[in-house]
N, C-alpha and C positions, 0 to 999 in steps of 0.2 A: 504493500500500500504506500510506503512510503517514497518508493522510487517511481510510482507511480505520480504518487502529490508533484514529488520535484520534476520527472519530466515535463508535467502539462503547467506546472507556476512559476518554473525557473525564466524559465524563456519568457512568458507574460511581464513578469513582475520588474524585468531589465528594460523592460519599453516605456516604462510607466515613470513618474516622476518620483524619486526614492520616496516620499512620506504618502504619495498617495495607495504607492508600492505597499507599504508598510501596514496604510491600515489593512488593504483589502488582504495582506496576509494573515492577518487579527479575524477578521470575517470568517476568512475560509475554513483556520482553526475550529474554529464552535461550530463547522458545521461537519468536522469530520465526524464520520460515525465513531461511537463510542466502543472500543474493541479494547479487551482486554491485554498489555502488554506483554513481549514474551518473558519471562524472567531472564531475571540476568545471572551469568556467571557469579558462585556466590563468592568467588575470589576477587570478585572487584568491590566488595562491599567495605564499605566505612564507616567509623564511629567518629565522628569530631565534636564538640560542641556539647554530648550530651543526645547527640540525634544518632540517629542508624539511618545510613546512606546506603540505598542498591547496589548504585555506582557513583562515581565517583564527579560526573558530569553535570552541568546545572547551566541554567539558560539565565545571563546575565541582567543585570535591571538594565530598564530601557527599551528592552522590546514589549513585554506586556504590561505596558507604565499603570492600566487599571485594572488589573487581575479579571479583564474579561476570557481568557484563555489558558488558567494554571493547568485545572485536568486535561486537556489537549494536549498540551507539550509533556506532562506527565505518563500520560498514554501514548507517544512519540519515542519512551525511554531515557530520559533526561531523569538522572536523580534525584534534581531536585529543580523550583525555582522561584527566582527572585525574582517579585512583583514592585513596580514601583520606579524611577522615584515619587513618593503621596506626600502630598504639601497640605497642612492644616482647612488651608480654603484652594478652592479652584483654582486654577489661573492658563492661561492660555498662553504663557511663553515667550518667547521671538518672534517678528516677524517673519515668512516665509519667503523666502526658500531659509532654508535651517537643514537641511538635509542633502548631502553629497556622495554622491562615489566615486572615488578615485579608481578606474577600472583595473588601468594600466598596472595599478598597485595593489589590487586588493585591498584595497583601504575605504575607510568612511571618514566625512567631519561631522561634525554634529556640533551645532547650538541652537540647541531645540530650549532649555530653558522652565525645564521642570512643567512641563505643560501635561496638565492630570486634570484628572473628574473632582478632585481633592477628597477628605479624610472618608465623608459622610456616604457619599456614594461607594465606594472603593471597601469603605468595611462591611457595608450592606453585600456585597458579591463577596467578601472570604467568608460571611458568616452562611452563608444560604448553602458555601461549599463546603463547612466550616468538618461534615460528618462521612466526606471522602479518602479521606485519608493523604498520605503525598504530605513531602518535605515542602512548603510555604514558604519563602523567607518575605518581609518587609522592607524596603529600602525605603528611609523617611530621610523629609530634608526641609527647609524649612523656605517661606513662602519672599518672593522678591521684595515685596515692599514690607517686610515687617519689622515693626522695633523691636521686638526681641527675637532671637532666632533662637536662641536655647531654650526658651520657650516653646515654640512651635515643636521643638526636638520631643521635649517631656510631654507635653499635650500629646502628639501621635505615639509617644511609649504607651501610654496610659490608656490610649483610645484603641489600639490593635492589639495588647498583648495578649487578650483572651482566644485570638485567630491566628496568630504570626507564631512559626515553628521559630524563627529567628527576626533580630532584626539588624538592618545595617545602618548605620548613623555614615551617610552620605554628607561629608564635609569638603569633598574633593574634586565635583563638576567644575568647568574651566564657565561655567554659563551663565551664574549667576551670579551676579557682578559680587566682590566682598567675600565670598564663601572660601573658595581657598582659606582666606584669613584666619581660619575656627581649625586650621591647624598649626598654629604659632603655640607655643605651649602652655603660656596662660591661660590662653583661650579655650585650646582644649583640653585641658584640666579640668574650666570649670565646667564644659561643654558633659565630658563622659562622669565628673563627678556627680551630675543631677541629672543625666541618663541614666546610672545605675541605679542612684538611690530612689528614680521614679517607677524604675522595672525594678526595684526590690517594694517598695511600698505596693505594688500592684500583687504581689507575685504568689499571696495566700489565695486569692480568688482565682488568677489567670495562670498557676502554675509558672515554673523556671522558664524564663524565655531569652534563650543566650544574645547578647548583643557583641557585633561583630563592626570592628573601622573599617572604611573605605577611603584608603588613602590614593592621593595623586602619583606619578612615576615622576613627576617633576620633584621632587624634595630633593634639596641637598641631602650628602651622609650625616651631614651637622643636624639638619631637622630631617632627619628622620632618627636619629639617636635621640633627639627627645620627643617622639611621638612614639617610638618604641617604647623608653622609658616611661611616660605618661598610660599608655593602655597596659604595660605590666602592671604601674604602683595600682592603678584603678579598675583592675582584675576583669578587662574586658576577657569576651570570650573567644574572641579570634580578632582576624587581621582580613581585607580582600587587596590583595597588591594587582594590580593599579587599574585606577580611571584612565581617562584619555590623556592624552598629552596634548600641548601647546606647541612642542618643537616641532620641527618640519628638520627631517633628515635630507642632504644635499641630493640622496640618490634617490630620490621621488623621482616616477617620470612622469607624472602629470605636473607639470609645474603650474597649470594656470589654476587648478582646482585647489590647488595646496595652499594658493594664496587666501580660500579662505578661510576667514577665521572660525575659528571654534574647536573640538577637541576632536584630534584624530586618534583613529584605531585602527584595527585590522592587521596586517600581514607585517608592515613597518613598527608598528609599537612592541612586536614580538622580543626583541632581544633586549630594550630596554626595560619593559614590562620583567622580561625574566631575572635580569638584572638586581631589579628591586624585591623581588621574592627572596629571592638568595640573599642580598642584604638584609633585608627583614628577619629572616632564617635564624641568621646568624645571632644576629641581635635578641631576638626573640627565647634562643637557648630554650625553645620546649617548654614555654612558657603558655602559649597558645596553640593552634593549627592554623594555617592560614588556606587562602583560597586564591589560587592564581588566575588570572584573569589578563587577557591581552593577546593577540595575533596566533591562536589557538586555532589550528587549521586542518591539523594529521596529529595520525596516531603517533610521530614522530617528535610533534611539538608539544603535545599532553605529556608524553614520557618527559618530554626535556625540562617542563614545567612543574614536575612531581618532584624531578631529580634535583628541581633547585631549588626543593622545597616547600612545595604546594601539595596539601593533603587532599586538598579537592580542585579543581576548575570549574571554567566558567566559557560559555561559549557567546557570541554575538553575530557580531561583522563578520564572520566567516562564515555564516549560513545564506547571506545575500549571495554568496559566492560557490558555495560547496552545496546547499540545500541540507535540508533536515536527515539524509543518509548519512551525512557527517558523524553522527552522534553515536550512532550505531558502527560505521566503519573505526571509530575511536575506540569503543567499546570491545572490537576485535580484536586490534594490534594490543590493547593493553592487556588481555587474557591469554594471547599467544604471546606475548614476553615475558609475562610470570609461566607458563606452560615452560618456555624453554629453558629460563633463567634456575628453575625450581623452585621457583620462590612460592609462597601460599597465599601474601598479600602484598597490596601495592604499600602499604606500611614500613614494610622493610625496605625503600628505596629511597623515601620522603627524602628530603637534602642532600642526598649522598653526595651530590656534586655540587652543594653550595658553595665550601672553600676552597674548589678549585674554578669557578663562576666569580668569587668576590674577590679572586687575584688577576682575572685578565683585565687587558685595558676596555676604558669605558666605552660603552658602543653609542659611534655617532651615526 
């Protein structure tokens, strides 16, 4: 069924203008029939967080920003996924065009600009799905025009915890003018200080609901040594390395698309995205799990991304390009390299190549 979706949507959805692409990809999910997944290899399975993961793979926030589609991509074989980013109140974003494909590169920009249904709608569809079971995450961030933003933060702790298997405190989009900022260390001190203690004050009603950063790949080693420091003392539950990036690498070969602004992904943020996992890794010392995320394309680049220290990933931009067979052809190569390796889980791999990843030169 699935190669079936991508033959007849791949080719459609490349004619179309990427965001109107996009919805009508949102559409066609909800109307796939409802067919029971195959199981997956139980050697790909994971524990992080406190949750038990199938596999290991999860569909990144941004593409289903209001959880109109979790069980579709659920039923597609994705381990888990993360819904959102959800902003306190509604808001409609950038102006348009906000959506780009770099073809030449496998690549996306994006300054879309947190544009959601906001809080009120968006918990109304995870509670109605609230008794199907599937890893859910949350990715919450806070609203363009508000005076308090940590505010907005602990409001959506408070408002989703009873629905959110996880949630991600989204300080790290290039979109929303200021946001970076909330990861300068004061900031986010007090930022995950009154995240946590609002998902602890919640957490007799709505049960442990692990909160997880979502940091940029743009941080210096200097901050990101206190943004490491900061979620250890502040006992979040993991780490997602990284959002998009601002850079623009010289070896882009779209050069006119690349001029625009907003946050690029895909195929080009791959080594630096991996870069920062491995740093993180390191830093981290098994403190957390983290969740890799960035130019995630092959079973080649999943492994590479485990190896530098990711317990889990995260896919996106590469499904505009590979289609949803992707998920499943990843899900192959990483059961045939524990198959040949002998290994029993992907556990036994996590970092192994981080300190020899945070000795090469930096990648431009």
């Amino acid at each position: 069924m699935i190669r079936a979706f991508d033959a007849v949507s791949l080719p459609l959805l490349r004619w179309l203008d990427p965001e109107d692409a996009h919805r009508l990809a949102i559409q066609g999910l909800r109307l796939l029939p409802q067919i029971r997944p195959r199981d997956d290899d139980p050697k790909l399975a994971v524990r992080a967080f406190g949750l038990n993961f199938s596999n290991p793979i999860g569909i990144a926030a941004g593409f289903d920003k209001n959880a109109e589609a979790p069980d579709a991509m659920l039923r597609l074989g994705f381990g888990f996924v993360e819904i959102g980013t959800v902003t306190p109140k509604p808001q409609s974003g950038n102006p348009r065009p906000r959506l780009f494909r770099l073809e030449r590169d496998e690549a996306v920009i994006n300054r879309m600009g947190f544009n959601n249904d906001g809080a009120e709608i968006v918990l109304r569809r995870l509670a109605a799905r609230a008794n199907q079971g599937g890893i859910v995450g949350v990715n919450v961030g806070a609203n363009k025009d508000s005076v308090d933003r940590v505010a907005d933060y602990v409001r959506l702790i408070e408002t989703f915890a009873p629905v959110a298997s996880y949630f991600t405190v989204n300080v790290s989009s290039p979109n929303t003018p200021g946001l970076r900022n909330l990861q300068q260390a004061a900031a986010l001190d007090d930022l995950l200080a009154r995240v946590i203690e609002a998902r602890d004050r919640v957490q007799q009603n709505a049960g442990d609901t692990p909160v997880l950063l979502k940091i940029a790949p743009d941080l210096t080693l200097n901050e990101l040594d206190d943004v490491v420091h900061i979620a250890r003392s502040r006992r979040v539950d993991g780490m997602i390395v990284a959002n998009t990036t601002l850079s623009r690498s010289q070896a882009l070969r779209d050069k006119a698309r690349a001029k625009e602004p907003g946050g690029l992904s895909g195929r080009p943020l791959f080594r630096l995205s991996t870069r920062m996992v491995a740093e993180t890794f390191v830093r981290a010392e098994g403190a957390f799990p983290l969740i890799g995320v960035g130019g995630i394309d092959s079973g080649g680049a999943a492994l590479t991304k485990i190896r530098a220290g990711a317990t889990l990933i995260q896919l996106y931009s590469a499904l505009i390009y590979k289609g949803l067979g992707l998920v499943d052809s990843i899900k192959t190569d990483l059961a045939s390299t524990l198959l040949r390796t002998g290994r029993d889980s992907l556990s036994e791999i996590v970092g192994a190549d981080a300190p020899t990843i945070t000795a090469e030169d930096w990648p431009v």
